[in-house]
N, C-alpha and C positions, 0 to 999 in steps of 0.2 A: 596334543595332550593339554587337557586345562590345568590350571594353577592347581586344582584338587588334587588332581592327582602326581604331578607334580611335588607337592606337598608331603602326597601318602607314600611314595615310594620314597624320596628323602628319609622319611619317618621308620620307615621299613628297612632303610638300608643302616640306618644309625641304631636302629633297636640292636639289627645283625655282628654290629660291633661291640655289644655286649658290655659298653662302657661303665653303666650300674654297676655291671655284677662286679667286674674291674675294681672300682673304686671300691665296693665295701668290701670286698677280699685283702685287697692293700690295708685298707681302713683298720682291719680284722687283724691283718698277719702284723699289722706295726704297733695291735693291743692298743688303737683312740678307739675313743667312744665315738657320737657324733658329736659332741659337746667335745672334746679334745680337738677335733678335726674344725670343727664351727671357730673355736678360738684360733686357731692356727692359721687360717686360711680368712677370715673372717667374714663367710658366708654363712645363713641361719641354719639350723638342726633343720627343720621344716625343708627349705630347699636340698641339702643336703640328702633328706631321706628322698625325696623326689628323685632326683636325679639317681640315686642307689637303686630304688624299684624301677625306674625305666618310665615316670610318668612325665618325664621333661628332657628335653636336649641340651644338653651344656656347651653354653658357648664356648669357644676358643681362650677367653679371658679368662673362665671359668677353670677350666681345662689346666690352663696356665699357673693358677693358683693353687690345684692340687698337686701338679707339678714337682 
């Protein structure tokens, strides 16, 4: 197996954990904005919305802070 693919199945198995949707459901049910949750956690609206659509992986640190 190359690093590629290695890579896409990682990528594939973390989309499966649905941690986006996670997050602005929480995000949602606790009434923040991203600008409430941005303040709170002090990560930017910008990455914040990333991470919600499923366009990046959130690291452990990350994770940590939503927390």
């Amino acid at each position: 197996m190359t690093q590629v693919q290695r890579n896409t199945d990682i990528g594939l198995a973390v989309k499966a954990l649905k941690i986006g949707k996670k997050v602005r459901e929480l995000r949602q049910r606790n009434k923040y904005t991203l600008q409430d949750l941005a303040s709170r956690t002090g990560l930017s609206k910008p990455f914040l919305s990333q991470i919600e659509n499923d366009h990046v992986v959130p690291p452990v640190a990350t994770l940590l802070k939503l927390a």
